[in-house]
Residue, then its C-alpha position, 0 to 999 in steps of 0.5 A: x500500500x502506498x500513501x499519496x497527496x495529489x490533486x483531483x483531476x477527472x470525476x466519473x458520471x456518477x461521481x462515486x470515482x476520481x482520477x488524481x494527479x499523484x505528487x510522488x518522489x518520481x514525479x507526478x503520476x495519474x491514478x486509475x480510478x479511485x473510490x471516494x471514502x464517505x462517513x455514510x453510504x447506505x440508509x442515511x447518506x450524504x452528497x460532498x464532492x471535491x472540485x477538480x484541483x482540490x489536495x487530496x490524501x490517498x491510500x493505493x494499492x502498489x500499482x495506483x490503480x485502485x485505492x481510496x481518497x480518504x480526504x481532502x486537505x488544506x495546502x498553502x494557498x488555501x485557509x479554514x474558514x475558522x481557525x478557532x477549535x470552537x467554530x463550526x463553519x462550512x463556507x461555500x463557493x456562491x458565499x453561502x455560510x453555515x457557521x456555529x460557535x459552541x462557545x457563544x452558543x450561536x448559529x448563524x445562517x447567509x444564503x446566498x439564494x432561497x432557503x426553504x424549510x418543508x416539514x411532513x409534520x409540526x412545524x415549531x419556531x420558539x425563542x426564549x426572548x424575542x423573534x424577529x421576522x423581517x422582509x420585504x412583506x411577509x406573507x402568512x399562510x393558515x391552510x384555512x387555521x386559525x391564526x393569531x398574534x398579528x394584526x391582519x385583514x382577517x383579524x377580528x377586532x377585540x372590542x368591536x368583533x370585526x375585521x380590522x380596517x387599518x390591518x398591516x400592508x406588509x403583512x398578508x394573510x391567508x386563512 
């Protein structure tokens, strides 16, 4: 068995294989078609591909044409996204970042595109102290419910049992 640093150089159409420029003491060489190590491939599975350049670590078999990239690994010219032991931070190449910091207990989320949240079942958003939605306008969907804490088109005035007629213009409402 031998143990290369290499860079990705050719994926295959499913994109379970690659091909990698090994660096080794002759000179640079290209593998055969190498297996993509994975933490979970069956029942609960997961999609990271590497892009074509990205510094690899393999194991082969003696001949180079079977073997396994095992991970890839920062060179000089790139950095972590964090370099504090208590970050979690995924940086993507649009600018999208998921990042949480253990010890300030925080979550922070920046797409760069649409986020979608769908559940088959209850949905349930709670904080401690205050929760701020804010857009452009807000747009509340019932499915025919009930729906309650905010004043609206549809919302029936405590006092005179009516719907309000100066409801919110950036608030709309289906119910």
């Amino acid at each position: 068995m031998k143990e290369a640093f290499g860079l990705i150089k050719e994926f295959s159409t499913d994109r379970k294989t690659v091909r990698v420029m090994l660096n080794l003491a002759g000179g640079e060489v290209l593998s055969g078609w190498l297996r993509i190590a994975r933490r979970r491939t069956k029942g609960d599975t997961e999609t990271d591909t590497f892009d074509l350049d990205e510094q690899v670590f393999c194991i082969l078999n003696d001949t180079l044409d079977e073997g396994v990239v095992l991970c890839a690994v920062y060179g000089d010219e790139d950095d972590p996204p964090s370099s504090s032991a208590d970050v979690y931070e995924r940086k993507f190449k649009d600018g999208t970042v998921i990042k949480y910091d253990r010890s300030a207990h925080k979550l922070d989320i920046e797409c760069k595109g649409e986020i979608s949240v769908k559940a088959d079942g209850p949905c349930t958003v709670e904080a401690v102290g205050k929760c701020t939605v804010k857009g452009a306008t807000v747009d509340i969907d019932g499915g025919g419910g009930v729906i309650g804490g905010v004043v609206h088109q549809l919302s029936p005035c405590q006092v005179f049992g009516v719907c309000h007629l100066n409801p919110s213009t950036t608030t709309k409402v289906s119910g």
